[in-house]
Backbone and ligand atoms as CSV (ligand in chain L), in Angstrom:
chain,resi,resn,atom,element,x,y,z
A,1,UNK,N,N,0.834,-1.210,0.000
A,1,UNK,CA,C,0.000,0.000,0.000
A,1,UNK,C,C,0.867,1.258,0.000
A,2,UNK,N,N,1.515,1.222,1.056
A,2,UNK,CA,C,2.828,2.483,0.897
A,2,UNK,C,C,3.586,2.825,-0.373
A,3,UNK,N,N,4.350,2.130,-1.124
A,3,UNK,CA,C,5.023,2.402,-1.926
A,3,UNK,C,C,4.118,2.635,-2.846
A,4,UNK,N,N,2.745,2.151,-3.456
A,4,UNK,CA,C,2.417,2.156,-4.687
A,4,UNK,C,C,1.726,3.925,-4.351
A,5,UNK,N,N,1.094,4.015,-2.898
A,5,UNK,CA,C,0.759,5.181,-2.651
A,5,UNK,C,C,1.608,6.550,-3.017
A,6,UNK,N,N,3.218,6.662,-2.426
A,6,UNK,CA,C,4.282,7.296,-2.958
A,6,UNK,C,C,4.579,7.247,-4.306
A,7,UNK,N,N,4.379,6.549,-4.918
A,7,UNK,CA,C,4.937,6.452,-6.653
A,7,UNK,C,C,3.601,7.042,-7.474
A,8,UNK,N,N,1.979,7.351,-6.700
A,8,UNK,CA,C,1.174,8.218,-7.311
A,8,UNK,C,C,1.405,9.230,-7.047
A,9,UNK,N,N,1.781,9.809,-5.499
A,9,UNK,CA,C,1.911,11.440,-5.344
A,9,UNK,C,C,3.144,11.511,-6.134
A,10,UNK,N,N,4.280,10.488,-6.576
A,10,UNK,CA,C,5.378,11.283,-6.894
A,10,UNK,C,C,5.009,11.492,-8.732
A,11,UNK,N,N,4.209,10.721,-9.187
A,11,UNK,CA,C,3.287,11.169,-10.900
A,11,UNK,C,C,2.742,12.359,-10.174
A,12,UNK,N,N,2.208,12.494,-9.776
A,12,UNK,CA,C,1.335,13.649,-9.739
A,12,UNK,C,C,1.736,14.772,-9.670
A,13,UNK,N,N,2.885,14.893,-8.699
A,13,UNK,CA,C,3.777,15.648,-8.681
A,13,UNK,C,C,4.244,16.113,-9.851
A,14,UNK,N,N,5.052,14.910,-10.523
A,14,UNK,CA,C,5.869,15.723,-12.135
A,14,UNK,C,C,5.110,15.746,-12.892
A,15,UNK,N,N,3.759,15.397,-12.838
A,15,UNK,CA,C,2.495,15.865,-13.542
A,15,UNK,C,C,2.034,17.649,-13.168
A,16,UNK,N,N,1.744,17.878,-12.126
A,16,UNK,CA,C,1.930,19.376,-11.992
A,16,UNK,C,C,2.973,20.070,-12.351
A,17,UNK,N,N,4.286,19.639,-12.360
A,17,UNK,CA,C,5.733,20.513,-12.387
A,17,UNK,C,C,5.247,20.676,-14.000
A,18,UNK,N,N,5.092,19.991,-15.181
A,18,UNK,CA,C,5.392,19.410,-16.285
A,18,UNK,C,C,4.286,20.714,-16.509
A,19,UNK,N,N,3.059,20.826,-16.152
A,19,UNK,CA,C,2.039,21.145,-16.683
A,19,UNK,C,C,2.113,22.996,-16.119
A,20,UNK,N,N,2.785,23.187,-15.418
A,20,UNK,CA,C,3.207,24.484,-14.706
A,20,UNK,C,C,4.032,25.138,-15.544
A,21,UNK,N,N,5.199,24.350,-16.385
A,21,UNK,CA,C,6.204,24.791,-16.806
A,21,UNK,C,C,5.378,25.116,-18.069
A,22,UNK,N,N,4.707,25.017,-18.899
A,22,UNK,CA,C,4.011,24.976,-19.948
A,22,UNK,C,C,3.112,25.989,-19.939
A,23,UNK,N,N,1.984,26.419,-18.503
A,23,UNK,CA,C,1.208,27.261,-18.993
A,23,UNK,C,C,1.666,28.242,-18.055
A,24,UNK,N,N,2.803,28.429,-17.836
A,24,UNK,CA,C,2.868,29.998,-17.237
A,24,UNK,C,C,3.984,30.348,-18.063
A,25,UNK,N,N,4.178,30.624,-19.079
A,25,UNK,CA,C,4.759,31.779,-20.553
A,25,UNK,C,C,4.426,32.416,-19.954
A,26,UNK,N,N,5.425,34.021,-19.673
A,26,UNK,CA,C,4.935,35.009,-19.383
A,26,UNK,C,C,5.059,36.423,-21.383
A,27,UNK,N,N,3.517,36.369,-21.360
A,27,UNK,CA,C,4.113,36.919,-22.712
A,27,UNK,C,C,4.845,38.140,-22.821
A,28,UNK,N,N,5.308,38.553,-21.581
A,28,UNK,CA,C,6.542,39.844,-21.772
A,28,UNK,C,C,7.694,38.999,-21.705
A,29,UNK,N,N,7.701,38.060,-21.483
A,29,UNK,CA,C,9.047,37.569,-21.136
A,29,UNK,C,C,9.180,36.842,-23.210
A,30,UNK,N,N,8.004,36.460,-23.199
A,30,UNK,CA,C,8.365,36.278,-25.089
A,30,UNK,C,C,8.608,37.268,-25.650
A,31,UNK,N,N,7.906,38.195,-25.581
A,31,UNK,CA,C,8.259,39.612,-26.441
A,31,UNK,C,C,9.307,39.896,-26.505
A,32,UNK,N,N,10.257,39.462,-25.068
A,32,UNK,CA,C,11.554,39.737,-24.947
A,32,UNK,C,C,12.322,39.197,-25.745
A,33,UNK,N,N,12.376,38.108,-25.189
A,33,UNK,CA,C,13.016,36.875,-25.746
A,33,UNK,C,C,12.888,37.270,-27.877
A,34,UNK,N,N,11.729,37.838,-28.098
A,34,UNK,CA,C,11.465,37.704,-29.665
A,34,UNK,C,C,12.212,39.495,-29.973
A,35,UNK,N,N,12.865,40.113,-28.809
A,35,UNK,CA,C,13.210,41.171,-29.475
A,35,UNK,C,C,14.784,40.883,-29.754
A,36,UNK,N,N,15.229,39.593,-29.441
A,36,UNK,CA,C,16.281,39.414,-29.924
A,36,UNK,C,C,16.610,39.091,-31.298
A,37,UNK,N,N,15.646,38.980,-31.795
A,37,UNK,CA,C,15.449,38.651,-33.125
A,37,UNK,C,C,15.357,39.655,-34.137
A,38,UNK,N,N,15.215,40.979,-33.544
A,38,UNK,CA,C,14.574,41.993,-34.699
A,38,UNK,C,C,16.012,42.687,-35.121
A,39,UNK,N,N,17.025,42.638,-34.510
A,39,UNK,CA,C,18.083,43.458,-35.461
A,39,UNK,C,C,18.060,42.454,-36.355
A,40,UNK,N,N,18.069,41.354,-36.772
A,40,UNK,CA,C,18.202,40.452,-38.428
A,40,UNK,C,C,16.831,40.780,-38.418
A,41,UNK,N,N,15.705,40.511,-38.159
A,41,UNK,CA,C,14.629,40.076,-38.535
A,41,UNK,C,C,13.405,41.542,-38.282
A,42,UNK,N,N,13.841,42.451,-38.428
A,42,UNK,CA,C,13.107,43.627,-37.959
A,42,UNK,C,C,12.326,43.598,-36.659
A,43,UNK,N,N,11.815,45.190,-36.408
A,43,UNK,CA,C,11.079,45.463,-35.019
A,43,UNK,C,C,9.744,44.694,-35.486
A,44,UNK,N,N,9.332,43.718,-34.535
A,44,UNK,CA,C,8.232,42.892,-34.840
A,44,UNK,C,C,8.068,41.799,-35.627
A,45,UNK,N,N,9.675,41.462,-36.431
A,45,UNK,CA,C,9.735,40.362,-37.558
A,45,UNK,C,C,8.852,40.942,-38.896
A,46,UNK,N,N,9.504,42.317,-39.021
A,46,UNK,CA,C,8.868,42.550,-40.086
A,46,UNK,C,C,10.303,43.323,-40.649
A,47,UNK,N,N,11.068,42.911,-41.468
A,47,UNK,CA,C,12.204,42.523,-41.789
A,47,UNK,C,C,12.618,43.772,-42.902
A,48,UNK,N,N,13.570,44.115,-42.934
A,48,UNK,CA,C,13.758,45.128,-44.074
A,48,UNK,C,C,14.296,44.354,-45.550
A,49,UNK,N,N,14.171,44.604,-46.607
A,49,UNK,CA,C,14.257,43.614,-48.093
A,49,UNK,C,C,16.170,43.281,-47.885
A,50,UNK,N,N,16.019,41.933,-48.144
A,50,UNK,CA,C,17.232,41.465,-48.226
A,50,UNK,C,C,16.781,40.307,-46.480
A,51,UNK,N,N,16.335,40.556,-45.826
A,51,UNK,CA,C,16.278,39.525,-44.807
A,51,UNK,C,C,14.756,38.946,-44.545
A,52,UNK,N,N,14.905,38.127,-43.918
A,52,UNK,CA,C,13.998,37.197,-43.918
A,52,UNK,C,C,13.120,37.606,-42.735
A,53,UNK,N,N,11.692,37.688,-43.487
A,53,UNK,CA,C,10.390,38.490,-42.396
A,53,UNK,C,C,9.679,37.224,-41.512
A,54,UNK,N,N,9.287,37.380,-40.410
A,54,UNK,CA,C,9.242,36.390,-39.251
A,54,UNK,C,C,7.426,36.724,-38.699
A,55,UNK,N,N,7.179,38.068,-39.389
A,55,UNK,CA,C,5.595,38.385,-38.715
A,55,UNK,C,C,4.682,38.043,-39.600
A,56,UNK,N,N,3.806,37.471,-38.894
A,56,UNK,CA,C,2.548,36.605,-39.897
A,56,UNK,C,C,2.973,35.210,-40.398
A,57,UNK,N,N,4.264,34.759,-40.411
A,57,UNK,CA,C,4.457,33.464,-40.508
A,57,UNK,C,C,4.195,32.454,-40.322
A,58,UNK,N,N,3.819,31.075,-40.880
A,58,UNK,CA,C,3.207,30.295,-40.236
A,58,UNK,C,C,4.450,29.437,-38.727
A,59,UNK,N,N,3.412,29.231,-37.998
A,59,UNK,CA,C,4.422,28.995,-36.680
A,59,UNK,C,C,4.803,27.801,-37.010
A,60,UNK,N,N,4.198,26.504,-37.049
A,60,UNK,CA,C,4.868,25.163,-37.624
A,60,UNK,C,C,6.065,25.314,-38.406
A,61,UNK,N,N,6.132,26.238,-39.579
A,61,UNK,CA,C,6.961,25.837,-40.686
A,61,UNK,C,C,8.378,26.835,-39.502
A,62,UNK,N,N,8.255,27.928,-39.318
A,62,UNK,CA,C,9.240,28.251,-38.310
A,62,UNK,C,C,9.763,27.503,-37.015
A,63,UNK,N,N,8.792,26.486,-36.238
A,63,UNK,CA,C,9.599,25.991,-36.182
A,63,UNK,C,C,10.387,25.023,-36.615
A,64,UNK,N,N,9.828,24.426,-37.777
A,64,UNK,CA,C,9.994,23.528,-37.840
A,64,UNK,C,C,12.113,23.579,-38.906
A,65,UNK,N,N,12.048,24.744,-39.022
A,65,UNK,CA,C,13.519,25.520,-39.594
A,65,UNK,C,C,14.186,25.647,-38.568
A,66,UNK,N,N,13.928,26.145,-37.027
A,66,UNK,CA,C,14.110,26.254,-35.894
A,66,UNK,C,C,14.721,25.020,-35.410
A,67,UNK,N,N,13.960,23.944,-35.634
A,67,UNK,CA,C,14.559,22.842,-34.946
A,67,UNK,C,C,15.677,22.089,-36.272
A,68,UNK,N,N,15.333,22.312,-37.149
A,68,UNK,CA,C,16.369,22.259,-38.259
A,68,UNK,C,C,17.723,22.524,-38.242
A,69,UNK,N,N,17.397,23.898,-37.884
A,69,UNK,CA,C,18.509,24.554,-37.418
A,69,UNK,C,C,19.181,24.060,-36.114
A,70,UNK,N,N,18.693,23.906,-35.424
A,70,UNK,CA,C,19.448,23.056,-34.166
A,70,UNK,C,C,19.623,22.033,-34.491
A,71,UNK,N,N,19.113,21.261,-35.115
A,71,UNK,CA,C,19.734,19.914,-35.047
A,71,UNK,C,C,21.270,19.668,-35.994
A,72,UNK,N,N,20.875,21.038,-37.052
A,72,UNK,CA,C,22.072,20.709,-38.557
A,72,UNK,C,C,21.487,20.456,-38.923
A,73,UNK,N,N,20.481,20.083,-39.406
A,73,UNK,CA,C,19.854,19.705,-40.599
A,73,UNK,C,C,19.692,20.315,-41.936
A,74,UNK,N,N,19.797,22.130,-41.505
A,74,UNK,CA,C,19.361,22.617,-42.891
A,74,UNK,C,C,20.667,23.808,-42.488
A,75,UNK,N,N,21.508,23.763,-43.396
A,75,UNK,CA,C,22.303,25.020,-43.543
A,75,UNK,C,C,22.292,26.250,-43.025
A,76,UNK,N,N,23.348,27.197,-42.551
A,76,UNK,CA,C,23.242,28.253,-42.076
A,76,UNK,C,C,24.156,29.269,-41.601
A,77,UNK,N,N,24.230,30.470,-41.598
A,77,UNK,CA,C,25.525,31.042,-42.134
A,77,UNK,C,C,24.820,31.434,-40.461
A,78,UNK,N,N,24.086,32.132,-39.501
A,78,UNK,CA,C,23.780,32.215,-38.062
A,78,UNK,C,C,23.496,31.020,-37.187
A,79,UNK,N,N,22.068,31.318,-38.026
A,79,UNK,CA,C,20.426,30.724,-37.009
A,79,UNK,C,C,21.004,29.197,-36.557
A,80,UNK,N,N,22.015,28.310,-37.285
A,80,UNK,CA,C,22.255,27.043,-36.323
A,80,UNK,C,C,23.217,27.365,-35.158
A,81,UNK,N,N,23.363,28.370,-35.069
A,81,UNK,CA,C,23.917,29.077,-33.460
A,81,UNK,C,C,23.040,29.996,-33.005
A,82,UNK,N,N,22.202,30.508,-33.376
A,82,UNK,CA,C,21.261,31.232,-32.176
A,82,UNK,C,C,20.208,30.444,-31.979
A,83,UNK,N,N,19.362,29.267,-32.768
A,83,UNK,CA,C,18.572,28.193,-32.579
A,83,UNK,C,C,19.174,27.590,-31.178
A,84,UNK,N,N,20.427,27.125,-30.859
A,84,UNK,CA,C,21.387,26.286,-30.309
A,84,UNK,C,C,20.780,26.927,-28.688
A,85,UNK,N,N,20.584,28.525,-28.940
A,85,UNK,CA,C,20.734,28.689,-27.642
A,85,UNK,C,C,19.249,29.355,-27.081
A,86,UNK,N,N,18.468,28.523,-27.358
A,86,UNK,CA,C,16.732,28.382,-26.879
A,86,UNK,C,C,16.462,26.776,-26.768
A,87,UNK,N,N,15.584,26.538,-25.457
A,87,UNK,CA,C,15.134,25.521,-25.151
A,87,UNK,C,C,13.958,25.572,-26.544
A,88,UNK,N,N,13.249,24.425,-26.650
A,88,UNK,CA,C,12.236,23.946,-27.280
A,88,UNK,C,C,11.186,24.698,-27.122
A,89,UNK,N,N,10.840,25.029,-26.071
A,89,UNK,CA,C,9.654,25.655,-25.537
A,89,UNK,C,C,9.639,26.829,-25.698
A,90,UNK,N,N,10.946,27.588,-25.573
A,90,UNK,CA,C,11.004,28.943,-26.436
A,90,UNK,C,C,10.993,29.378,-26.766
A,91,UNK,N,N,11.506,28.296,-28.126
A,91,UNK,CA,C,11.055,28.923,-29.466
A,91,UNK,C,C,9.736,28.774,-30.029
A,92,UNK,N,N,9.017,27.501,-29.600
A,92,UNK,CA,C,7.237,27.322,-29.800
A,92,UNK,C,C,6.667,28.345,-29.578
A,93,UNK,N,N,7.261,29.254,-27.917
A,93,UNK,CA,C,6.424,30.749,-27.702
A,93,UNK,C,C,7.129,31.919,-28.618
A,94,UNK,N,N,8.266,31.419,-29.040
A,94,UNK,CA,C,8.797,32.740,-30.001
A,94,UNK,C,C,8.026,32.592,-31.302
A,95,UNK,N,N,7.996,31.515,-31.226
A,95,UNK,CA,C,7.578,31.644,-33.182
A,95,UNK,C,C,5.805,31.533,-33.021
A,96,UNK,N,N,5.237,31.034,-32.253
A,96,UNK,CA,C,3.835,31.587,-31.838
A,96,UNK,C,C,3.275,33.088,-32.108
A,97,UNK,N,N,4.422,34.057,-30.976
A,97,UNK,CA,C,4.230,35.111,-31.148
A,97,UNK,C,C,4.946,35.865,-32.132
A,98,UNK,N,N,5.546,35.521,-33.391
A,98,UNK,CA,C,5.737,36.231,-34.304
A,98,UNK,C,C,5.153,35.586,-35.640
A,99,UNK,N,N,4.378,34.686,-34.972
A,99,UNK,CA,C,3.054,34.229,-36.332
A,99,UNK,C,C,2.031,35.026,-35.520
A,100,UNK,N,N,1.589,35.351,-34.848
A,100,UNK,CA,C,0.475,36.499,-34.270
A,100,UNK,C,C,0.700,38.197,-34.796
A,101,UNK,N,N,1.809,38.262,-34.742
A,101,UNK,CA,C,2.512,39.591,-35.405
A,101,UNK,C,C,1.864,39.872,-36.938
A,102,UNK,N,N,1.111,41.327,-37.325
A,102,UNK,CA,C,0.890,41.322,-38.434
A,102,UNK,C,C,1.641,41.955,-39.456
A,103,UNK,N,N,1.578,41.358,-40.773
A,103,UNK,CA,C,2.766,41.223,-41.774
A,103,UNK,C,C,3.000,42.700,-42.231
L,1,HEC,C1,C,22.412,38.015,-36.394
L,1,HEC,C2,C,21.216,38.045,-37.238
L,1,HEC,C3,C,20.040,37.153,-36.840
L,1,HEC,C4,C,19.396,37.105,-35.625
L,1,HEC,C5,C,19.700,37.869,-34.337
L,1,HEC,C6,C,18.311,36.147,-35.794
L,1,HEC,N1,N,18.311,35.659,-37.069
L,1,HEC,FE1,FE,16.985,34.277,-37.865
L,1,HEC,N2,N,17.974,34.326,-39.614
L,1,HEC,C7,C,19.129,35.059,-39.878
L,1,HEC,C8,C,19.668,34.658,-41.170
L,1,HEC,C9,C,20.926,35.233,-41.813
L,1,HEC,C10,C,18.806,33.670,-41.676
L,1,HEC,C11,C,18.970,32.832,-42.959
L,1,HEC,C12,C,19.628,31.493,-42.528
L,1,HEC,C13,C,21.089,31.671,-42.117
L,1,HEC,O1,O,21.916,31.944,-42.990
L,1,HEC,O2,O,21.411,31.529,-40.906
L,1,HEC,C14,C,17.735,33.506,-40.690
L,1,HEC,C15,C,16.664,32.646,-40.845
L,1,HEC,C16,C,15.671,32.457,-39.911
L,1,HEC,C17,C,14.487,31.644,-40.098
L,1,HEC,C18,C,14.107,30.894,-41.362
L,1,HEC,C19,C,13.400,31.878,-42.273
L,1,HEC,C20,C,12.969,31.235,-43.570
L,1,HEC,O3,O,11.813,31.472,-43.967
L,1,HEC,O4,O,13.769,30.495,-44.165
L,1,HEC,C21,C,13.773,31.692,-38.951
L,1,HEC,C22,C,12.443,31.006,-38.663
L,1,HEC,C23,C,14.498,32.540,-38.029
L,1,HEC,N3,N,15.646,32.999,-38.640
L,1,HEC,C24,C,14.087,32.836,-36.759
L,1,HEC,C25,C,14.802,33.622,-35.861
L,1,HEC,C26,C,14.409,33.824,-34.488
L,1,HEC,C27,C,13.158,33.240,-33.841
L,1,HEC,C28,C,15.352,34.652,-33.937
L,1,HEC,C29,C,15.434,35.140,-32.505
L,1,HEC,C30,C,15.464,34.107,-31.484
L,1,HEC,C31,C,16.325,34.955,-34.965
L,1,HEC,N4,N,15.967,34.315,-36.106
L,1,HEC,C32,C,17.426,35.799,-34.790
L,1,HEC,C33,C,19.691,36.013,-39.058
L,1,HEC,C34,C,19.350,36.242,-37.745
């Protein structure tokens, strides 16, 4: 009875941690995080001609270059070093909020 009792509070547990870490994005803290992006990618990911525009984008296909980019997969003269240095979840809320951004 004991142990199987401890091994539910301890799911439940990294069931709350898991589910905490996920819905508290603070969206100033993305905005932030996405203003690192605007000297290449303009104020708002709306990009000046010659670079690549990030507002109104679809979010899948960004990340899905995003994780590209981290892994090596797709070429890159930056972004497979600034990809490198965002968790997963980061960039889902970065590229979220610069597919919300209008073009
Ligand atoms: C120092 C300039 C620079 C910064 C800062 C920068 N990028 Fe980029 N980004 C580029 C360049 C250059 C490319 C084209 C690929 C390459 O050569 O690295 C690119 C490509 C991309 C692409 C693919 C665009 C496409 O349609 O092919 C995405 C998505 C992207 N960047 C997202 C981001 C995000 C998100 C950030 C902020 C976390 C960011 N970039 C910060 C320079 C930058």
């Amino acid at each position: 009875m004991k142990p199987s009792l401890f091994t539910g509070l301890a799911a439940a547990a990294l069931c709350l941690a898991a589910g905490a870490a996920h819905a508290q994005v603070d969206p100033l803290q993305v905005r932030s995080w996405a203003a690192a992006c605007a000297s290449c990618h303009g104020t708002n990911g709306k990009a000046q001609p010659g670079n690549e525009p990030l507002a109104g984008q679809n979010k899948d296909e960004m990340m899905k270059k995003l994780m590209d980019f981290k892994s090596g997969a797709k070429p890159a003269t930056i972004m497979h070093q600034l990809a490198k240095g965002y968790t997963d979840e980061q960039l889902a809320a970065i590229t979220a909020w610069f597919a919300a951004q209008k073009k």
